[in-house]
VOZA-957115 format. One line per 3 residues: number of its first residue (from 1); for each residue x, y, z of C-alpha. Coordinates in steps of 0.02 Angstrom, whole numbers, plus 32768, in hexadecimal, padded with zeros to 4 digits. Last residue first. Layout:
% residues N
NUM) X Y Z ~ ...
% end
This chain:
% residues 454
454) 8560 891C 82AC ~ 85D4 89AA 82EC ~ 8610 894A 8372
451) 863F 88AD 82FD ~ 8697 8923 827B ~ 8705 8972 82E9
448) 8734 88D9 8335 ~ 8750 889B 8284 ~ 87D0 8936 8270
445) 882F 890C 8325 ~ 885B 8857 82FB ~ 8896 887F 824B
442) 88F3 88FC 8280 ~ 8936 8895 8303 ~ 8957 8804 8271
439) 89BB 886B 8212 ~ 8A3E 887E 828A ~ 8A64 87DE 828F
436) 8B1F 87B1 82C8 ~ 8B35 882E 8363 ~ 8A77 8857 8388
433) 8A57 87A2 8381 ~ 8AD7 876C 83ED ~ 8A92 87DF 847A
430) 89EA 8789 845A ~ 8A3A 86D2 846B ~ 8A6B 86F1 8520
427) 89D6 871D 854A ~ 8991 87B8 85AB ~ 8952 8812 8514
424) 88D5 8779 8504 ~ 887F 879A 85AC ~ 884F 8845 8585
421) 880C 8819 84D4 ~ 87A2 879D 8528 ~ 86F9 881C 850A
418) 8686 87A5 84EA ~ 86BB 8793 8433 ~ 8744 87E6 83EE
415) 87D9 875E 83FF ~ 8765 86C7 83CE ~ 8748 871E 832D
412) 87E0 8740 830A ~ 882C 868D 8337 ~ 8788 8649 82D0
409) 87AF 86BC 8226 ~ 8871 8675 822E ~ 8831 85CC 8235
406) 87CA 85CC 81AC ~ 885A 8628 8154 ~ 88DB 85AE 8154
403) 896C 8605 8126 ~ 89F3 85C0 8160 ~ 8A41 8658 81B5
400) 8997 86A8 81D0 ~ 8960 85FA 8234 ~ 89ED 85EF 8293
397) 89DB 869E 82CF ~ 893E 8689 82EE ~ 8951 85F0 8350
394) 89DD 863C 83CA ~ 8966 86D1 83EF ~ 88BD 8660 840D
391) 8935 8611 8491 ~ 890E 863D 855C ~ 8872 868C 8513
388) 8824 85EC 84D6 ~ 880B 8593 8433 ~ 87E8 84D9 8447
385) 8752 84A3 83B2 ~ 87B7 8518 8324 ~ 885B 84B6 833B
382) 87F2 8419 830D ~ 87BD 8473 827F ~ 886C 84B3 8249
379) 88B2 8409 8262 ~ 8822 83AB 81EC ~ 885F 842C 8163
376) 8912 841D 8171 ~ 88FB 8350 8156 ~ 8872 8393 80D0
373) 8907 83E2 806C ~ 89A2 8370 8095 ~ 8A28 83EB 803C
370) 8AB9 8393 809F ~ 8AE9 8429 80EA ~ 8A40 8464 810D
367) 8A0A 83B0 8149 ~ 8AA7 83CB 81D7 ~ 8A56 8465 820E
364) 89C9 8426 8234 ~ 8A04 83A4 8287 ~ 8A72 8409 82F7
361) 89C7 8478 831D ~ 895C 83EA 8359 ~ 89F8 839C 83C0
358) 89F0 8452 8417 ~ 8922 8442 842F ~ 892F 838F 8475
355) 89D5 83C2 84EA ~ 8964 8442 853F ~ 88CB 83E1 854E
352) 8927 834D 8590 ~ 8956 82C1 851B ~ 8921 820E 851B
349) 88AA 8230 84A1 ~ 88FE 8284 8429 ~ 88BF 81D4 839A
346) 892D 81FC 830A ~ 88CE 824A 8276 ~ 887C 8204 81EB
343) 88A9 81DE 813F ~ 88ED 811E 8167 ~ 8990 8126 8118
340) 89A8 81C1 810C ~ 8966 8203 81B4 ~ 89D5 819F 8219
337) 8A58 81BF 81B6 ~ 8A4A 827B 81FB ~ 8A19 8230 8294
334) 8ABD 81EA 8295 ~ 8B1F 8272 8267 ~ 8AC8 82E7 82FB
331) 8B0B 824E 8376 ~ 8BC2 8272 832A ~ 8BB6 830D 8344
328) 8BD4 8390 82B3 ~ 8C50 83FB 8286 ~ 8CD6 83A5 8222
325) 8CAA 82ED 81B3 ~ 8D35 8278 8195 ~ 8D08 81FE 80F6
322) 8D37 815A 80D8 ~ 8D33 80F4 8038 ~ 8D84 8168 7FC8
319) 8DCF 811C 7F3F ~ 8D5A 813C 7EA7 ~ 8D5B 820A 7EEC
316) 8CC4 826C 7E8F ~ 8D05 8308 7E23 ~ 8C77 82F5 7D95
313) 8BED 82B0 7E18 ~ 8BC5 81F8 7E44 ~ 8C03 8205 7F0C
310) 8C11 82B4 7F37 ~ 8B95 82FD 7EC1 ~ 8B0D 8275 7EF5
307) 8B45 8286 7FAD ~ 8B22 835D 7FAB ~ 8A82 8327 7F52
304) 8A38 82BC 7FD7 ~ 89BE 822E 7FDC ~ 89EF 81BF 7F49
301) 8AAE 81EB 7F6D ~ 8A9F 81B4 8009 ~ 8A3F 810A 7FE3
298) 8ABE 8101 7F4C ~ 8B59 8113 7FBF ~ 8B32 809E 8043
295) 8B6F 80BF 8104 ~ 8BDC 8084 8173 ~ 8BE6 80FA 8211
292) 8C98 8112 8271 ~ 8C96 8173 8319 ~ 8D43 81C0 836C
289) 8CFF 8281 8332 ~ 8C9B 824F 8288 ~ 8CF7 81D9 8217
286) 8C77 81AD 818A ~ 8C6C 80FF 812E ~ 8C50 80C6 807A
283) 8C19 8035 8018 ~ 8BBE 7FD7 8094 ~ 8B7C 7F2E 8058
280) 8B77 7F00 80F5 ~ 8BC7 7F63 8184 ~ 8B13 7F91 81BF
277) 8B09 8040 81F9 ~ 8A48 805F 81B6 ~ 8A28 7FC6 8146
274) 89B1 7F7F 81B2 ~ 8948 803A 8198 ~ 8953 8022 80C7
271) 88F1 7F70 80CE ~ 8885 7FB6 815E ~ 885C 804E 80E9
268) 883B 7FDC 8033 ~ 87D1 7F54 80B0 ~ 8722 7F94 805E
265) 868F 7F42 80AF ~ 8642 7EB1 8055 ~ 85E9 7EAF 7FD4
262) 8536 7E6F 7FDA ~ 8515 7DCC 7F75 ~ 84C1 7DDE 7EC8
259) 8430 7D5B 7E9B ~ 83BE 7DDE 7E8F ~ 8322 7D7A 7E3D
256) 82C8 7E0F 7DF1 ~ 820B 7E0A 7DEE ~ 81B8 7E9A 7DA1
253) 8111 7EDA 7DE6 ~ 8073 7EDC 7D8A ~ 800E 7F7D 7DA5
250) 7F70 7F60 7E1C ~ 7EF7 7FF3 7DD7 ~ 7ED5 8054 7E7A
247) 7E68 8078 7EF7 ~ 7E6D 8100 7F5A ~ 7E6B 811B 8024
244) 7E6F 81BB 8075 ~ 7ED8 81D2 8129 ~ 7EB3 824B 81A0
241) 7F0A 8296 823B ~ 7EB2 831D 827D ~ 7EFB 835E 8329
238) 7EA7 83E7 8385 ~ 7F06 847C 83F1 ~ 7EC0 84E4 847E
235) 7F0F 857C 8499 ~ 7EF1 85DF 8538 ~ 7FA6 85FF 857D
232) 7FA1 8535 8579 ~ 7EF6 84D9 8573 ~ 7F0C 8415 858E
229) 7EE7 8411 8631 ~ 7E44 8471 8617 ~ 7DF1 83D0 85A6
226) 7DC3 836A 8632 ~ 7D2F 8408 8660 ~ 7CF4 83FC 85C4
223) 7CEE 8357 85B2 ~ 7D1B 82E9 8510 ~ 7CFE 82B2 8461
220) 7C39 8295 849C ~ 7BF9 82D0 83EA ~ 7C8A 827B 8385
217) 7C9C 8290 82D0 ~ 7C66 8256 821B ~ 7C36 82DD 8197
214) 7BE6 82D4 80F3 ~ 7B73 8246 810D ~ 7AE1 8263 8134
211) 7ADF 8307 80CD ~ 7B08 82A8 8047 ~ 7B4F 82FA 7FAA
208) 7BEA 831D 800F ~ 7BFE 824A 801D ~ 7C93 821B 809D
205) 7C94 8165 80A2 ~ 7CDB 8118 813E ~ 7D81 80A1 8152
202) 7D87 8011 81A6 ~ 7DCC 7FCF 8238 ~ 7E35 7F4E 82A4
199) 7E77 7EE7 8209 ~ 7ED8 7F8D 8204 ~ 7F45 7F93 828D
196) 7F4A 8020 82D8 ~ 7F96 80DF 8281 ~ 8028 8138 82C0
193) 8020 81E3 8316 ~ 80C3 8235 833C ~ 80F2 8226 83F0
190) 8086 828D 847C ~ 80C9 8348 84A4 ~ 80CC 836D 855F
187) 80A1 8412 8583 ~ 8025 843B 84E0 ~ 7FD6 83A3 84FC
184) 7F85 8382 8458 ~ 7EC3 8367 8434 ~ 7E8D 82CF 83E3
181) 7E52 829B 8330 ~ 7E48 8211 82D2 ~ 7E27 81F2 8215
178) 7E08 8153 819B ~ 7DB9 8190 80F6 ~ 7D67 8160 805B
175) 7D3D 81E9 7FF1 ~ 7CA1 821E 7F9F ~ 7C92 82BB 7F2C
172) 7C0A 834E 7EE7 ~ 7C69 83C9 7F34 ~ 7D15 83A9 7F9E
169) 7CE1 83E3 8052 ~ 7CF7 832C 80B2 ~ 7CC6 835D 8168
166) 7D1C 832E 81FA ~ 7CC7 833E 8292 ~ 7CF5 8376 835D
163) 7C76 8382 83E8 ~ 7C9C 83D1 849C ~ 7C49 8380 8528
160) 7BCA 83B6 85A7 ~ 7B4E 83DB 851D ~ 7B5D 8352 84D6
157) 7A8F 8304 84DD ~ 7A64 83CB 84BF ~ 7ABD 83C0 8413
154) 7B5D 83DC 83BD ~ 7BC6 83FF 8460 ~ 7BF3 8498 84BF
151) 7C98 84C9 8474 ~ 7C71 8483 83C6 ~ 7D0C 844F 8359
148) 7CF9 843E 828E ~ 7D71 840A 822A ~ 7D76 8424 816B
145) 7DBC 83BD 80E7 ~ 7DDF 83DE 8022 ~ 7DFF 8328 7FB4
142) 7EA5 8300 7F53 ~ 7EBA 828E 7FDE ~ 7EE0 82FF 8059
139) 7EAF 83C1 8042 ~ 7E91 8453 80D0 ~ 7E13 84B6 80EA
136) 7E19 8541 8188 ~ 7DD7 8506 8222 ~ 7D2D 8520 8264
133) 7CF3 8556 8302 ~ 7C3A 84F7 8323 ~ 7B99 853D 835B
130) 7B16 84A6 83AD ~ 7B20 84CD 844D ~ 7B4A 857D 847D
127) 7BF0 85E9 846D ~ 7BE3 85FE 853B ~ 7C9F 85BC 8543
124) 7CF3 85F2 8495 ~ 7D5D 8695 84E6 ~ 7DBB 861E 8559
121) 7DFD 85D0 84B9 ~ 7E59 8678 8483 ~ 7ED0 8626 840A
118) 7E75 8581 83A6 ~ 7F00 8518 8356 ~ 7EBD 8485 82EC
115) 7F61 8430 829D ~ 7F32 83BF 821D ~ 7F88 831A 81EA
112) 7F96 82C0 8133 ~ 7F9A 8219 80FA ~ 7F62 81E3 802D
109) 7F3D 812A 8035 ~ 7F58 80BE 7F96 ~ 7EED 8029 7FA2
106) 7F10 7F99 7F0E ~ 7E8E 7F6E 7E84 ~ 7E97 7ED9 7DFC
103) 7E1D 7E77 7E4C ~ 7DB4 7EE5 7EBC ~ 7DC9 7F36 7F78
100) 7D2F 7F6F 7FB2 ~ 7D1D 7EB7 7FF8 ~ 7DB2 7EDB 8072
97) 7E43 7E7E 806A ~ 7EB6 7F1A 8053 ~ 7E82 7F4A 811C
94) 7E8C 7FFC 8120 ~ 7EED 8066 8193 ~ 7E9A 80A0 8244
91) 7E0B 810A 8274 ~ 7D78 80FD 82E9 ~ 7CD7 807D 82CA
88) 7C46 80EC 829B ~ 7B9C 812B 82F3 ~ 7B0B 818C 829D
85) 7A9F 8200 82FC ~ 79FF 820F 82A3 ~ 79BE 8291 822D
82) 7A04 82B4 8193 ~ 79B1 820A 8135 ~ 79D9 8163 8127
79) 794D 8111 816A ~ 794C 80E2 8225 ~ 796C 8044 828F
76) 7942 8047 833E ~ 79C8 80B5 83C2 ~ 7A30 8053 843B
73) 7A2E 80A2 84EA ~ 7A99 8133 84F3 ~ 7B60 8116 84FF
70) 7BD6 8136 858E ~ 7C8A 81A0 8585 ~ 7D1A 8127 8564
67) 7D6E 80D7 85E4 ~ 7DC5 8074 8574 ~ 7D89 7FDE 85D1
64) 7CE5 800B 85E3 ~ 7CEA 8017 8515 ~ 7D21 7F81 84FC
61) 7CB2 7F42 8570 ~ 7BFD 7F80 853F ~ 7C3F 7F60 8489
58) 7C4F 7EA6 84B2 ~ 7BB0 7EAC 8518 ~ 7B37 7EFC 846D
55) 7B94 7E72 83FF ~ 7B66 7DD6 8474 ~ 7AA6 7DE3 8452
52) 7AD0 7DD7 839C ~ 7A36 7E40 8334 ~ 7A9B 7EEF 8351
49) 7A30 7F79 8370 ~ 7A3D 8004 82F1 ~ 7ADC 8082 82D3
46) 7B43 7FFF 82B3 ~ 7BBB 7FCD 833D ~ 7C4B 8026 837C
43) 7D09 8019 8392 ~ 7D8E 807D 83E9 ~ 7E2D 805F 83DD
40) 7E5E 8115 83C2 ~ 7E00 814B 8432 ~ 7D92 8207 843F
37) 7CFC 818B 8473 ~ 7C6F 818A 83DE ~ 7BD0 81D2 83C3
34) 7BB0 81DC 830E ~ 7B8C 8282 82AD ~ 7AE9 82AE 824F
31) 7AB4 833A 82AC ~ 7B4E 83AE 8283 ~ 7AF6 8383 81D2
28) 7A97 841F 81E4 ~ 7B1B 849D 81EE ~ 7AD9 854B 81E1
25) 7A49 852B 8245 ~ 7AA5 84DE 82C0 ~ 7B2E 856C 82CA
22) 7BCD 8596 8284 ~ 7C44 85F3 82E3 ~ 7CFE 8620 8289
19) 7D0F 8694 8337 ~ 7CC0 871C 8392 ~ 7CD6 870A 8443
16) 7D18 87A3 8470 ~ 7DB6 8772 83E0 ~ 7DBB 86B8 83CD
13) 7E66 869B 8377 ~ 7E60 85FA 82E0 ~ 7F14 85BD 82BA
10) 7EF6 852E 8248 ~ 7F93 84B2 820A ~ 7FBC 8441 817E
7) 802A 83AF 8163 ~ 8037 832A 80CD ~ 805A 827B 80C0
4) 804D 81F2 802B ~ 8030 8144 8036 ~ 8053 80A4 7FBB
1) 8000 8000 8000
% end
């Protein structure tokens, strides 16, 4: 079964109690509504007495045990005509084994769910019984719907509860329908509404040409006095959820026999990370301070430019098997390794939250030199997440001297907002800055400028 959703909502604001009122004489077919407890597992006889003695106590209990508000006595059968109360089982999806449902046919359902908000509710008490507050038309189905709420009840017989209907307003059209409405508590949310199980119920016909049967609702949907706790700062809101059922020409499916087993998950980075200071197959190694690392010349080259030129350019060495690298530590070498063989970074765990942002900036300078783009990248983000005062100076001028502008924008940033300027002129870094980066203070001071102008 194919289904479709939509989503509308109604603000209606009673102003000295004049709202969207439509009275008894305006709407007729108010009288033609069932009676019916405001659950969704509700579900009622015909409208006539039932012939099985059993069916009358089975209802009797289900709805005792739902605590659902009582019914009058049974009424006799009646002609279909505007006049009597008619009763209906309550919503849920459509059973497909239904009898509506021919050969060659399949139910499509079209789902959709209305917001009723009425502002000013206080305003509706003393509207009268019988006078409704209407909502504002909304579409499901490829069909126009209305609801219709009445503060004092739809007749005399509810007059102590407030009625609710939904009325199919599509001319000249039937539609076949499950719906269910309750009212939402405001302070505590309820889930998402799903629809029962649908060998439980079935769906009504809407028919606007039929006053009988244009509009199906609830006349005892609930007290008035229950329905107070679920007013907040006087707003009262309804919830329609409808679904409308079509039939469809059954369209021959294709059957493919997939006789294709799922892949498995690629091995290409654990086959690279075992490689990551193994001796075999090693081609090259690198002397940093007294630590040796074996390494692979076409992995490096594949992942960094500076290797490709050193190792397969025009002026590459054949002999050279060991390189000694200057200015780096041996544990920022590894990461850097790290990284190309398994393109992510070392795990900083173990490091304090000084030694975590210093290792941070090593590495990223290390991926400058070796022209390891989103290796620079990740460093400037993770640099970005552990700015403070004590600092912000040494990572700007980092950042300016390798230019990595996202970072440079976040040091700046950082420095001008609530007021830390103060505590940043008292680092170490700052007085470094005004020596080597002039620049940047100008910088510094003109996007203050900016910010307390803005």
């Amino acid at each position: 079964m194919k289904e479709s959703t939509n989503q509308t909502v109604t603000w209606c604001r009673i102003n000295n109690g004049e709202g969207t009122a439509v009275s008894e004489s305006e709407k007729a077919t108010r009288n033609n509504k069932y009676r019916s407890p405001p659950s969704s597992t509700y579900k009622a006889e015909a409208p006539h007495e039932s012939s099985n003695p059993n069916s009358s106590n089975k209802t009797k209990q289900l709805t005792n045990r739902l605590a659902a508000p009582p019914s009058p006595p049974p009424e006799s059968p009646r002609p279909r005509s505007p006049s009597p109360l008619r009763q209906s089982n309550n919503v849920g999806i459509p059973d497909p084994t239904t009898d509506d449902v021919g050969v060659g046919l399949r139910p499509e359902t079209a789902q959709g769910m209305h917001l009723f908000k009425i502002d000013g509710y206080s305003l509706c008490r003393g509207l009268g019984v019988g006078k409704s507050i209407r909502s504002t038309t909304f579409r499901v189905g490829g069909h126009d719907w209305c609801v219709y709420f009445y503060p004092d009840g739809v007749n005399e017989d509810s007059k102590d509860y407030v009625s609710v209907f939904l009325e199919l307003k599509t001319q000249n059209a039937e539609a076949r329908a499950l719906h269910h409405m309750r009212v939402v508590d405001q302070a505590w949310p309820p889930p998402p509404f799903t629809w029962p199980i649908p060998s439980q119920y079935e769906p009504l016909v809407f028919n606007s040409t039929d006053n009988f049967a244009s509009s199906w609702g609830y006349t005892h949907f609930m007290r008035r006095t229950e329905l107070w706790s679920y007013i907040l700062e006087d707003t009262l809101i309804l919830e329609c959820n409808l679904a409308v059922i079509e039939l469809k020409d059954a369209q021959e499916a294709d059957v493919k026999v997939n006789f294709e087993a799922q892949a498995l998950p690629s091995e290409l980075v654990d086959n690279l990370s075992s490689l990551l200071e193994a001796t075999e197959g090693s081609d090259v190694s690198f002397k940093v301070k007294e630590e040796v690392f074996p390494a692979h010349k076409i992995i490096l080259a594949m992942r960094s430019p500076v290797f490709r030129v050193k190792f397969y350019g025009p002026m590459r060495d054949e002999n050279s098997r060991s390189i000694t690298v200057e200015d780096m530590q041996p544990a920022v070498f590894r990461g850097l390794l790290h990284f190309i063989y398994t393109d992510s970074l070392p795990p900083l765990d173990y490091l304090d939250d000084d030694e975590y942002e210093e290792m941070l900036r090593h590495l990223l300078v290390a991926a400058d030199r070796y022209a390891m783009e989103r290796m620079k990248y990740m460093c400037e983000i993770k640099l970005c997440e552990v700015l403070h005062t004590g600092t912000v100076a040494t990572t700007l001028a980092l950042a300016d001297q390798h230019h990595c502008s996202k970072l440079k924008d976040a040091c700046i940033g950082f420095i001008n907002s609530s007021n830390r300027m103060v505590g940043v002129m008292a680092s170490k870094g700052y007085e470094s800055l005004k020596r080597t980066c002039s620049s940047l203070i100008a910088d510094i001071l003109e996007k203050a400028a900016k910010t307390r102008r803005i």
